[in-house]
Structure formats: structure tokens, C-alpha cells
N, C-alpha and C positions, 0 to 999 in steps of 0.2 A: 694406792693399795687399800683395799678394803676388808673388815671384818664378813666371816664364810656367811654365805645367806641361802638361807632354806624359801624354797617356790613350791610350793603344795601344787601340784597342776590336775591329779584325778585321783579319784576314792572308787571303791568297789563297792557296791550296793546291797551285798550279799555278805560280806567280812568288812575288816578295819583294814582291809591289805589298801597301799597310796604309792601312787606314782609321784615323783617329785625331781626338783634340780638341788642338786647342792654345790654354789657357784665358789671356788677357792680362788686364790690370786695364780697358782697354777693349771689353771681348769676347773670346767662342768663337773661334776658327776650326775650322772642319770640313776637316779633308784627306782626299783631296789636295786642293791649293788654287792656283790660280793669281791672282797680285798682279798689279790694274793699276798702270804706269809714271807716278807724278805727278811728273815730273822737277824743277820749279820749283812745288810745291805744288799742281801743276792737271796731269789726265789732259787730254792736248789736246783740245780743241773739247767737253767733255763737263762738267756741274756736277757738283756733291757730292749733288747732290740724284736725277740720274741715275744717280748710281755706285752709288746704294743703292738706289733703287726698278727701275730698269729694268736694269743690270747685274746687280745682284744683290752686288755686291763684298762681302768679306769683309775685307781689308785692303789698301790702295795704300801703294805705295813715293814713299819724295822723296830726291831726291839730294844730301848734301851739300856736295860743288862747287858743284852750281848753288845752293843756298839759303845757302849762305855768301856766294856773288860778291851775289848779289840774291835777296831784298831784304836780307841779311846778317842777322848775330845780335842785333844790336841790334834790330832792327823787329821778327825772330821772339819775342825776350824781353820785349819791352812789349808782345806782343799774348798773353803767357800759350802760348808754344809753338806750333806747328804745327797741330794737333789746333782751337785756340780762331781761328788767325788763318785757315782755309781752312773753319771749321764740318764738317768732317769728325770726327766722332765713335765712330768704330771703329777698332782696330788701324790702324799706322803702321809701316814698317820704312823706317831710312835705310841706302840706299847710302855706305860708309865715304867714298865720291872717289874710289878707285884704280886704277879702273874707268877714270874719265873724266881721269885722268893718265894713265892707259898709253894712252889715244887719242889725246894731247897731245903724241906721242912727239920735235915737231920744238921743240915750247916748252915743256923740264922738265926740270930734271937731277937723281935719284936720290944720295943720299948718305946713310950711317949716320944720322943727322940727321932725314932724311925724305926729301919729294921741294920744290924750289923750281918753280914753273911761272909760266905767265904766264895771265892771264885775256882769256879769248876775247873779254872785254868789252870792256877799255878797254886790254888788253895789261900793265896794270899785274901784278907782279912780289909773288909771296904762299908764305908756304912752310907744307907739310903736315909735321906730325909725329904716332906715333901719340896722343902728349899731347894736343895740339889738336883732334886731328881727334876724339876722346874727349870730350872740353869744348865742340868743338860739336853733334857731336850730344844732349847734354844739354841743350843750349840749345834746339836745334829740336823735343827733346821726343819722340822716336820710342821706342815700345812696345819694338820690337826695333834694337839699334845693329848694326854690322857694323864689326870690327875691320880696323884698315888695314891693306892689303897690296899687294904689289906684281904686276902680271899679268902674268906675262911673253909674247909676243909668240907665235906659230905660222908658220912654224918655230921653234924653239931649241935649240941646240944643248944637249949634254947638261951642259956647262960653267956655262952661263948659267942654266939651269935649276936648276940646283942653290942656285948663289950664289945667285939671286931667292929659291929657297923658304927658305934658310936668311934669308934679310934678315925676309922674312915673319915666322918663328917667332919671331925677337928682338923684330919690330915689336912680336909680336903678346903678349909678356910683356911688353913698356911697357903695351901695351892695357890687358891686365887690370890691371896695377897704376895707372894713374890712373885707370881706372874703379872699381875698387877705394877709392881714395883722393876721390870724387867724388860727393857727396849726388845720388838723383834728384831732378826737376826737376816742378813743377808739381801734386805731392802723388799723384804714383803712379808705379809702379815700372819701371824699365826695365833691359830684359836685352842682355848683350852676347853674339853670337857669330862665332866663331873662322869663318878659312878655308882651305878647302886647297886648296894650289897643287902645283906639283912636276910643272908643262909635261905633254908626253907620254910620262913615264917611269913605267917600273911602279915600281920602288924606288922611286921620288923621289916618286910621289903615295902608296905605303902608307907612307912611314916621315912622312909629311907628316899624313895621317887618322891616324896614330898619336897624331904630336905633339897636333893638335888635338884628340882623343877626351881627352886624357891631363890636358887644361884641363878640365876639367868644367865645362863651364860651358854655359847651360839648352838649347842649342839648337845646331848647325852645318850649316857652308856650305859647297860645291865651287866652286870658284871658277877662273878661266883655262880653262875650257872653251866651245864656244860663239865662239872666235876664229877661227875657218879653219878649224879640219881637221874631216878628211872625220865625215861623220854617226856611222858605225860606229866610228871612233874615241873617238868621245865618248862613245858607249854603255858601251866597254869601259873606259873610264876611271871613268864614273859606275858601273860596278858594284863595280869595286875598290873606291873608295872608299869604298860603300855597306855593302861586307864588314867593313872596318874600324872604322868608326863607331859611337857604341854605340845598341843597338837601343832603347831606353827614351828616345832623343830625336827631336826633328824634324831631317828633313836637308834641305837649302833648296841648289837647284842655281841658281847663279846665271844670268841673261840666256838662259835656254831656254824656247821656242823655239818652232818649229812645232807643230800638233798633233797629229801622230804623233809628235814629240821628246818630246813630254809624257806621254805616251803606252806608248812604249816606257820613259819613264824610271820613271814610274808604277810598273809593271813588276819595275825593277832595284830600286827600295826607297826612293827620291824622294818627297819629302811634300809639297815648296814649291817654286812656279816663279816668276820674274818676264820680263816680254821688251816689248819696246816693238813689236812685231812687227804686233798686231791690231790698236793705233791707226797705226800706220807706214804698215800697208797699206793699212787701209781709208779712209784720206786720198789711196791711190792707186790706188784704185779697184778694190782684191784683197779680195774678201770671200771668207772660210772659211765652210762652211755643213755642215750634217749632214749632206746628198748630196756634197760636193766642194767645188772653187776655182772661185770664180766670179771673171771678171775683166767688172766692170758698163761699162765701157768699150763691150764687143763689140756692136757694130751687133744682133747675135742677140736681145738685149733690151729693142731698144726697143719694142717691144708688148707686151712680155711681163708681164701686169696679173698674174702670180701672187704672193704674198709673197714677200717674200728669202728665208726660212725660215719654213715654218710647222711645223718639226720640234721646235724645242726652246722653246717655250712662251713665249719674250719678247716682249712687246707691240709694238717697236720691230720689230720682225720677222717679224709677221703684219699691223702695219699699214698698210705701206707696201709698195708692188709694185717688185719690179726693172725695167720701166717708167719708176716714178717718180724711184728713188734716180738709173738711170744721166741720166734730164734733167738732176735738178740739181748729179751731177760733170762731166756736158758742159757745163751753165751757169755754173761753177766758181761756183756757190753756197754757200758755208759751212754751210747746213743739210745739203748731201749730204753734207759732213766727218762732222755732226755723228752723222746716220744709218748710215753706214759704220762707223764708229768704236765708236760706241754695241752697234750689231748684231755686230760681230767679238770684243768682250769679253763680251755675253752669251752670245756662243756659247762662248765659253773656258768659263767659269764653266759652264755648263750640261753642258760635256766634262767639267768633274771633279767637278759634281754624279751623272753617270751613272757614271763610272769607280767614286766612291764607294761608291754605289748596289750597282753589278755586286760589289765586291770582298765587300762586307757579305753578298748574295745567293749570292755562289759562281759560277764560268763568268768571271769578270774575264779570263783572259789568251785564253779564246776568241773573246769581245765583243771585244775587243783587236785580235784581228788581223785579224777580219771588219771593225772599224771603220777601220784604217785604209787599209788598202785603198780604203773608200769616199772617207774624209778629202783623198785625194792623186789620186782624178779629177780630169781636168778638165774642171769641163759647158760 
């Protein structure tokens, strides 16, 4: 069993966009690469069995909040980890929770300590530490862990923002030290990486990619973007960051986004995406497609017997007509969740099999901008 290893294999000549492997003890991953959301061990309305023949997936995320509240660690640890209790058998990254405490903002209070919150579930009263939050994801077994940290809020003042990233950096040496101090789990290896925060400040995010670069450790994360502020802010943030970072690792931008966000981040020097966006939507009725947004709602579709897609080669998307999908979201039938859902991640996955593709070929930031022009119609 071996520590994750980053293969830089092709760079784009026109952008920082890079093709690469990122090799885990459960598998390859091919980047760029977008992770579907298994927030509670399950991508909504979709099996384990669809995420790999018909999405295509490469690795799904689980959230530690929510698999801690339920089914908690005990249940994940007698079924042999995460990986053995959902039969998912490829790469695994958990979300640290900090994420889903800084959503919690009216039920949590932040103190050197950790964060105390209360559970959406039964209101019951539970406290994060980076110690803990270390020790469970061991438990739950995930290839790649994510270190705790604190997201601060959009606005924030440049006050706030500071204190938060400096709380981060301290978390984030507990991190490595009980991760450090803490056997893997389940007879293969798992890697922890850092995040950077530091709001919307240019100081406060390079001296923060600083801190994190300065961890060595196999992989890192941008983190606190993707809150509010505007599009183009986020770009200039993820590039900073990306300058900072060292080039010989994966950098994994957290909860982005659209697919022109993917897109342009691709772009700035971004290797890893995650976002709950393409199962969100297509449960309401917003399908992404290789021509544009489709919203299958619209009266325009009800005859319309062509595929959803018959551009990007997935079964679920040539076999069924926008026609059919929009009956069964007007008959609020859970198969048309299921079709929605299914068809919006293999369209993700199929974006960064092509970005890959273009960056390997050469013309990547042309394809680029021709593409997403098309991406952000609305048919």
C-alpha cells in the first residue's frame, strides 16, 4: 500500500490547464476530474452500480457530518469502512464537516477547542475537533481525508478573515499531528490534505497557499470560495492560489460549480472539482447539456422525441427523449429524478473527459472558450 501519487503527464501551452494521474490504493484517477456529492454514502436517487457503468465516475465524496450524525462510526466500522458498507469500490474523499458547520451558522459556536454544533437531526449537541474529526474519517475509511477548517462567511471583513485563516492553520497542525499519530484503517492507505482559506484577501489567501504548500503533504485544497461572491472573483482567487501551490501536486477546489466554473478553473491550474449542483438541479428539472441549459419543465418539450443528449456518448442520454424525461418530472415520478440526475453527472464527467482530451491534443483554452459560450445558452 502506498501514499496517493500525483503524474503530471500534459500542460496546455496557452493556460495553466494540466492533464495528470492521481494513482490511490483504490484506483487511477484521470484529471481533470469532477467528484460526484455522496453526501450520506448515496449520490441522490442514483446506485453504485450507475455511478460506474453509466456516469462513468471516478471517485464520490461523503461528508463527514452527515456520516458521523448517521449511520455514525460505529456502523461505518463494523461494516469494514465506507468503501465495503455502500460496495463502492473506487477512490473515496471525505468532506472534513466544516463546510456543513459554517452552514449551521445559527446552531454552532467556534472556539480554539473546535466547533460545538447541534445536529439537524435530533438537535442533539456534538463538538468537532481537528483530533476527532481525524479519527473519524479513519473510521469512515476515505482514500483522500480533508483537514478541518473553518469557512469563513462572504462578506468578511478583513478582521475576521484573518482570525478564521490563522484558526485554520493551527487546526490544521493538530491535523497532521493526529493523523500522524493514527494507523490507516482497513489495510490501505489514506492521505490527508490541507486547505486554503484567507476570505477574499490577496495577502490572506498567498500567505495561507503558502502555509499549506509548506505541509507537504500528497495533495491540496482551496477552500471558502464558491460562497456568494461574484463568478470573477472566484476565478482571481483560484488563480492566486494555484500560483502558490506546488506544481508537482493535485489541487482540488472545493464545491465548484457550474460548467463553465469548471471550466475556466481548469484553465487557471485546478485538477479536482466537487459540487452537488448536477444532482441539485437535475431533481429540478435543470439539465446541462453539450448544446446548453435545458430547463425540461418548459411546455417546448413536450413532443420533443429527440435524446437529452446525444452529444456526449452516455446511454442514459441517448436513450430516453426530453419528451419522456419532462412526463415523468411533471408526474413527479422518481424515475425522472433518477434520469436527470444520472444524465447531468455524465455530462460533468464527459466535460472533463474532453477538457482532458483537448489539453493532451493542444487548442484546450480555444475549445474553452468556444465551449462555453455554448454551455451558458439557453435552448
Amino acid at each position: 500500500m502506498a501514499a496517493l501519487q500525483f503524474q503530471l503527464q500534459h500542460r496546455d501551452s496557452a493556460s495553466n490547464a494540466r492533464a495528470g494521474l492521481v494513482t490511490t490504493d483504490h484506483g487511477i484517477i484521470e484529471t481533470p476530474i469532477f467528484m460526484p456529492v455522496g453526501t450520506v454514502g448515496s449520490v441522490k436517487a442514483l446506485t453504485m452500480q450507475q455511478m460506474e457503468a453509466d456516469v462513468k465516475a471516478q471517485i464520490i465524496l461523503g461528508n463527514t457530518y452527515h456520516l458521523y450524525l448517521r449511520p455514525g462510526t460505529s456502523v461505518l466500522e463494523a461494516a469494514g469502512g465506507l468503501h465495503a458498507f455502500t460496495g463502492w469500490n473506487r477512490p473515496i474523499l471525505t468532506d472534513s464537516g466544516g463546510y456543513q458547520v459554517f452552514s449551521l451558522s445559527a446552531n454552532r459556536k467556534i472556539k480554539e477547542e473546535g466547533v460545538v454544533f447541534q445536529s439537524h437531526i435530533d438537535g442533539s449537541k456534538h463538538l468537532f475537533t481537528p483530533e476527532n474529526v481525524m479519527d473519524i474519517q479513519r473510521v469512515i475509511g476515505a482514500d483522500i481525508v480533508m483537514a478541518f477548517d473553518e469557512c469563513p462567511p462572504y462578506p468578511s471583513d478583513y478582521a475576521y478573515a484573518k482570525k478564521s485563516m490563522e484558526l485554520t492553520h493551527r487546526w490544521l497542525d493538530r491535523c497532521i499531528k493526529q493523523f500522524n499519530n493514527t494507523p490507516d484503517r482497513y489495510g490501505y492507505t489514506q492521505n490527508l490534505f490541507p486547505i486554503v482559506q484567507g476570505g477574499t484577501y490577496a495577502d490572506l489567501r498567498q500567505a495561507s497557499a503558502q502555509f499549506v504548500a509548506s505541509a507537504a503533504l500528497t495533495g491540496c485544497a482551496i477552500g471558502g470560495l464558491s460562497v456568494g461572491e461574484p463568478e470573477e472573483m472566484m476565478y482571481e482567487f483560484t488563480a492566486l492560489c494555484c500560483e502558490e501551490l506546488p506544481q508537482e501536486k493535485p489541487r482540488y477546489l472545493m464545491g465548484v460549480g457550474t460548467p463553465w466554473n469548471l471550466l475556466e478553473c481548469i484553465a487557471l491550474g485546478v485538477d479536482m472539482f466537487d459540487c452537488v449542483m448536477p444532482t441539485r438541479n437535475g431533481r429540478n428539472a435543470m439539465l446541462f447539456t453539450s448544446q446548453g441549459v435545458v430547463n425540461i419543465d418548459n411546455k417546448k418539450w413536450e413532443k420533443d422525441f429527440s435524446p437529452i443528449d446525444d452529444g456526449i456518448g452516455a446511454a442514459v442520454s441517448q436513450n430516453y427523449s426530453k419528451a419522456y424525461l419532462r412526463h415523468l418530472i411533471k408526474s413527479k415520478e422518481i424515475t425522472g429524478l433518477t434520469i436527470a440526475s444520472m444524465h447531468n453527472l455524465a455530462f460533468y464527467l464527459w466535460l472533463m473527459r474532453e477538457a482532458r482530451l483537448k489539453i493532451k491534443e493542444g487548442g484546450f483554452n480555444q475549445w474553452k472558450t468556444e465551449m462555453i459560450a455554448r454551455l451558458k445558452t439557453r435552448l
